[in-house]
C-alpha positions as CSV (number, residue, x, y, z in Angstrom):
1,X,23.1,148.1,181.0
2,X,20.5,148.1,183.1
3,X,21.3,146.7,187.0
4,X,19.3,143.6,188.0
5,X,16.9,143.8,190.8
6,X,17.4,141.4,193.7
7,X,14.3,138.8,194.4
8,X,13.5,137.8,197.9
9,X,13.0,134.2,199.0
10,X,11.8,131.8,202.0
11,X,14.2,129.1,202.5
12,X,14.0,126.8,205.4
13,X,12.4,129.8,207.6
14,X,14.9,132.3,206.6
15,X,14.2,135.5,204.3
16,X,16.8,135.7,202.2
17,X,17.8,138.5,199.4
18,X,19.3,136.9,196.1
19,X,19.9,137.4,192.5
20,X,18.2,133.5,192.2
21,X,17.2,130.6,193.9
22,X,20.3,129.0,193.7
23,X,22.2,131.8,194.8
24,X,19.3,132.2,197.9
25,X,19.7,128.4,198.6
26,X,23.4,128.6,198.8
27,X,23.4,131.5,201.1
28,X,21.3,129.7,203.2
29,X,23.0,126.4,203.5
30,X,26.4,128.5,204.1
31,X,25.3,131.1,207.1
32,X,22.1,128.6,208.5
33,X,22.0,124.7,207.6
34,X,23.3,122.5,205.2
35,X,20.6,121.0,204.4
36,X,18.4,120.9,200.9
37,X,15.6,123.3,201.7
38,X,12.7,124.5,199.7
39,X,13.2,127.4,198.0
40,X,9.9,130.0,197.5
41,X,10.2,133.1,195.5
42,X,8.2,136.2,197.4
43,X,7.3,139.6,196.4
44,X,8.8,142.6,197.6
45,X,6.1,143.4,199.5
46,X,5.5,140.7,201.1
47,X,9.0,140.1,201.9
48,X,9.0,144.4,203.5
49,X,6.5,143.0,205.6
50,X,8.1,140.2,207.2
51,X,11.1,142.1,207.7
52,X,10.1,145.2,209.2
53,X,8.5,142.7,211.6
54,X,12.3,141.8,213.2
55,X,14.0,142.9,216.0
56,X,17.4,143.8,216.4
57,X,20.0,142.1,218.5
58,X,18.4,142.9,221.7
59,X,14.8,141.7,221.1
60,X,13.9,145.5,220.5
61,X,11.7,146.9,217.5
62,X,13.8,148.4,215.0
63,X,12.8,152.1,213.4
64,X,11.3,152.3,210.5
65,X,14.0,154.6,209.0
66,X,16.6,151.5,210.0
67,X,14.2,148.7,208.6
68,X,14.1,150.6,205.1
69,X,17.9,151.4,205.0
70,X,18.6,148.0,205.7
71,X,15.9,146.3,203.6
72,X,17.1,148.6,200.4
73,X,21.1,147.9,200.6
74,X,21.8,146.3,197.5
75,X,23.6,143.3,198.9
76,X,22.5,139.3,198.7
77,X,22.0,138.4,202.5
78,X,19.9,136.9,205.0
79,X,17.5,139.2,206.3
80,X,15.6,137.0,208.6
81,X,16.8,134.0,210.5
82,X,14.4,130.8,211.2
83,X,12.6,131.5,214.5
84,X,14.2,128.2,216.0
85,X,17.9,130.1,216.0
């Protein structure tokens, strides 16, 4: 059996890592708001993109060797948080 490749979603602002968009939705609504959000599937690509854009916890570009370690974990997680937080 063949292991299922996480999809990447936009939810509310956030960039999210899931196995669906329920599973992306609740992640979202238990680590950022409670709220019904709109969920948007996005493609890998795009989603490397966005995150290799963030900074780390003290407002500092991350490396690119750290970006791609952490984008490729095979975890479900948030891996952007809404500007406005």
């Amino acid at each position: 059996m063949t292991k299922q490749e996480k999809k990447y979603y936009e939810v509310g602002g956030a960039l999210i890592k899931a196995d669906s968009p329920q599973e992306a939705l609740k992640i979202f609504q238990g680590q950022i708001d409670y709220e019904e959000h709109d969920v948007k599937e996005v493609i890998r690509d795009y989603a490397l993109c966005a995150f290799s854009k963030g900074l780390d916890e003290n407002g500092n570009p991350v490396s690119v060797r750290k970006t791609l370690a952490s984008f490729y974990l095979e975890e479900s997680q948030v891996m952007l948080y809404p500007s406005g937080l």
